[in-house]
C-alpha positions in Angstrom: 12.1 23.7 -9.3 8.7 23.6 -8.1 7.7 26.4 -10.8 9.5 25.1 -14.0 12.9 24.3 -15.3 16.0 26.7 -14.7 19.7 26.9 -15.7 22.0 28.6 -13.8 25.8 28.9 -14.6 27.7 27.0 -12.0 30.5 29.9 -11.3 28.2 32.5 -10.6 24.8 31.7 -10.5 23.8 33.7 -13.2 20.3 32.5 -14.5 21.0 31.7 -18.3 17.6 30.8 -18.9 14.0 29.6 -17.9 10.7 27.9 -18.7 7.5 28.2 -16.8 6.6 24.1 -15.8 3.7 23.4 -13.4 0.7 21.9 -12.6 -2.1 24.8 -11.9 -3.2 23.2 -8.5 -0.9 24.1 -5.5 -0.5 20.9 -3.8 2.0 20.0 -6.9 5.5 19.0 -7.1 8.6 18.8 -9.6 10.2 16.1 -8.4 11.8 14.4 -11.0 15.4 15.4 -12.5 15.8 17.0 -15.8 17.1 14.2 -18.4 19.5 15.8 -20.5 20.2 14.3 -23.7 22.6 16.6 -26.5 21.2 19.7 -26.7 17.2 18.5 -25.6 15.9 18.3 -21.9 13.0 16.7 -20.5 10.8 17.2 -18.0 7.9 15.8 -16.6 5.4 16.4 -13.9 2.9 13.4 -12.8 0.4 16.4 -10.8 -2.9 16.7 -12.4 -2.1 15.2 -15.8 0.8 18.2 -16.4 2.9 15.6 -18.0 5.8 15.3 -20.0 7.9 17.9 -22.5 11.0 18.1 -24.7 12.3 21.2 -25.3 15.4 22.2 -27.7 18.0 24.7 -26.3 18.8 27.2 -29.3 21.2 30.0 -28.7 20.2 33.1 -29.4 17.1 34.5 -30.9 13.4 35.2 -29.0 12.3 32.3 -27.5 10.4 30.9 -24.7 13.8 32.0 -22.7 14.5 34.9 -20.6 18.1 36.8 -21.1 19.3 38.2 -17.9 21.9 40.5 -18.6 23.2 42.2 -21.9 26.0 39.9 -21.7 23.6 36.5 -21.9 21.4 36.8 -25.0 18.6 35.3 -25.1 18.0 31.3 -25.0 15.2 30.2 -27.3 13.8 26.9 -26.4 11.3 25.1 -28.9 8.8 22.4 -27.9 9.5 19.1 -29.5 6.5 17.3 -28.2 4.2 17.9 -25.1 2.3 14.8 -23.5 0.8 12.9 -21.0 2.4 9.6 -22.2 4.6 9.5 -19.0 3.5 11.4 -16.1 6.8 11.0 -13.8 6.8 11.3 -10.3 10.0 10.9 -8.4 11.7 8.6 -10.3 14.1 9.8 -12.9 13.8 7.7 -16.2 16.9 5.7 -17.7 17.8 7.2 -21.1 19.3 4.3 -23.3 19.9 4.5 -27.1 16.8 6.8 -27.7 14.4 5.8 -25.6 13.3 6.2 -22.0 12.4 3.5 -19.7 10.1 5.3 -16.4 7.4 5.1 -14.0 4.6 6.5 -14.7 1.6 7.5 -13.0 1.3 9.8 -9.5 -0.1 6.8 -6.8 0.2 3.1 -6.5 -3.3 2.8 -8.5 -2.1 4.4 -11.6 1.5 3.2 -12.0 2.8 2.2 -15.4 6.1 1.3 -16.4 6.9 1.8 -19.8 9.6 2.8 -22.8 8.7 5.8 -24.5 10.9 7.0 -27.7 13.1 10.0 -26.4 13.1 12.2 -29.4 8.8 11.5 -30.1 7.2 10.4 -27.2 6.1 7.4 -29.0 4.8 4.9 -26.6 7.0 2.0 -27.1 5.3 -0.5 -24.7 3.5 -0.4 -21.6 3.2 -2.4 -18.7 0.3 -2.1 -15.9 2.1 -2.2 -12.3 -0.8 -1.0 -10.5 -1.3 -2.0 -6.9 -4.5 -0.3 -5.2 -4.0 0.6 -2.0 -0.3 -0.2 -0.7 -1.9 -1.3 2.6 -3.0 -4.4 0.6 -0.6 -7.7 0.5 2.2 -7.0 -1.7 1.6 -7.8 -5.1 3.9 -9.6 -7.9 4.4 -5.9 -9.2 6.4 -2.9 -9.1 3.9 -0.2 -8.1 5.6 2.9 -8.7 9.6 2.4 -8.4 13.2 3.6 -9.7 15.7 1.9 -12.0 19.1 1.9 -13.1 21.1 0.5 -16.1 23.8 -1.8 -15.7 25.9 -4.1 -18.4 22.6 -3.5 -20.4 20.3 -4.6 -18.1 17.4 -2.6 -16.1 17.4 -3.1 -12.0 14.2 -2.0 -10.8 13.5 -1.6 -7.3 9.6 -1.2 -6.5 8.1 0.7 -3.6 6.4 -2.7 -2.7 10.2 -4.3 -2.5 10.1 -6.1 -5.9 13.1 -6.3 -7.2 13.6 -7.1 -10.5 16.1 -7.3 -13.6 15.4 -7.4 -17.7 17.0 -6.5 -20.8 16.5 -2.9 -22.1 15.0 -3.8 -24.9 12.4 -0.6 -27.0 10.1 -3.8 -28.5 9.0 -5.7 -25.7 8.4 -5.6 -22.4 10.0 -8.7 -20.4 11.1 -9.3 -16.7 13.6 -11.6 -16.6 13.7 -12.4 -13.2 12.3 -10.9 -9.8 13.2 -11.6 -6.3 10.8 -9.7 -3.2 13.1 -8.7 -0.7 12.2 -10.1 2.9 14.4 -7.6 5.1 12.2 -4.3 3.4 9.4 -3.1 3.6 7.2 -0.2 2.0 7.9 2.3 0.9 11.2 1.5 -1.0 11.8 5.2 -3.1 15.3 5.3 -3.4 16.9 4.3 -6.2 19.2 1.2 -6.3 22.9 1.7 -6.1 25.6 -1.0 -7.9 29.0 -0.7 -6.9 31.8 -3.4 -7.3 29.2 -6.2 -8.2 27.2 -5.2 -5.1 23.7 -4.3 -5.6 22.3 -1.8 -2.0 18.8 -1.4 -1.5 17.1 1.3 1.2 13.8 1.7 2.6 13.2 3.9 5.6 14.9 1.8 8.4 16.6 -0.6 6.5 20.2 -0.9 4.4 20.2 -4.3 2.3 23.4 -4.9 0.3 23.5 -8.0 -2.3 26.1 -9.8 -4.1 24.6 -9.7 -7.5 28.4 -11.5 -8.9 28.7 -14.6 -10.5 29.0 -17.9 -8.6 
């Protein structure tokens, strides 16, 4: 939510627990979904350099959790790490084998895409997809954008309609291939979706669906 991360019990709505998360300036957001991995969470905020954090979900104990009732204890939740190594936006990062692949940065002129290790925040690699303004010709980069994983592979849709496709691989940085979609335009924010070998692509007027299936 726009003040921090809550959990709610899905048959009643009971608030199990919550952490404060937000940038101190009003015109802020919390846009980006939780990534839940085992019994960690992420968040991340990309307002006023807020950041990223991992927090652990402990039962019981005092915490930075709030118990509700008598019949929810208390939910202590410990800080793993706290950083500005990705600043997320909108986009919700793929979490692969340990390690997050995002966008990070809040504008076009400060977007990074990048592969941080999940359980550290280690910066992995970095890649510079700035593009400052959008209102200039589209660049051979992402911008800010949204990904998904498929058959190992990372499908990246940019805002400025570069699509592109590479390996998710923690080392290295490589795009294996790119294509800029003609029929769209900016700004592409939605996510791709790939169902039955069919890859769909929005903007805000336009549907484009693509056989992405072997010859």
């Amino acid at each position: 939510m726009r003040q921090g991360l809550v959990s709610l019990n899905p048959t009643n709505g009971a608030v199990n627990f919550s952490f404060w998360f937000r940038s101190p300036v009003n015109d802020s957001v919390n846009a980006m979904e939780p990534v839940v991995a085992d019994d960690t969470i992420l968040i991340s905020g990309a307002y006023y350099k807020i950041g990223s954090v991992l927090l652990k979900v402990n039962s019981g104990g005092n915490g930075l959790g709030e118990a509700r009732s008598a019949s929810h204890p208390p939910v202590a939740l410990e800080e793993l790490w706290r950083s500005a190594v990705l600043e997320l936006h909108w986009n919700t990062p793929i979490y692969h084998d340990g390690f997050l692949y995002a966008f990070s940065g809040r504008n076009e002129p400060d977007a990074h895409f990048r592969c941080v290790e999940f359980k550290t925040g280690k910066l992995m690699w970095d890649r510079d997809e700035h593009w400052a303004p959008h209102s200039t010709p589209t660049p051979d980069v992402y911008g800010r954008g949204s990904c998904i994983l498929a058959d190992g592979k990372l499908i990246v849709l940019g805002e400025g309609v570069c699509l592109g496709c590479s390996k998710s691989i923690p080392k290295r940085a490589k795009r294996d291939s790119r294509f800029q979609v003609p029929q769209l335009h900016y700004p592409c924010w939605a996510a791709p979706i790939l169902l039955n070998k069919r890859l769909y692509l929005r903007s805000e007027y336009w549907l484009v669906c693509l056989s992405v299936a072997k010859e």
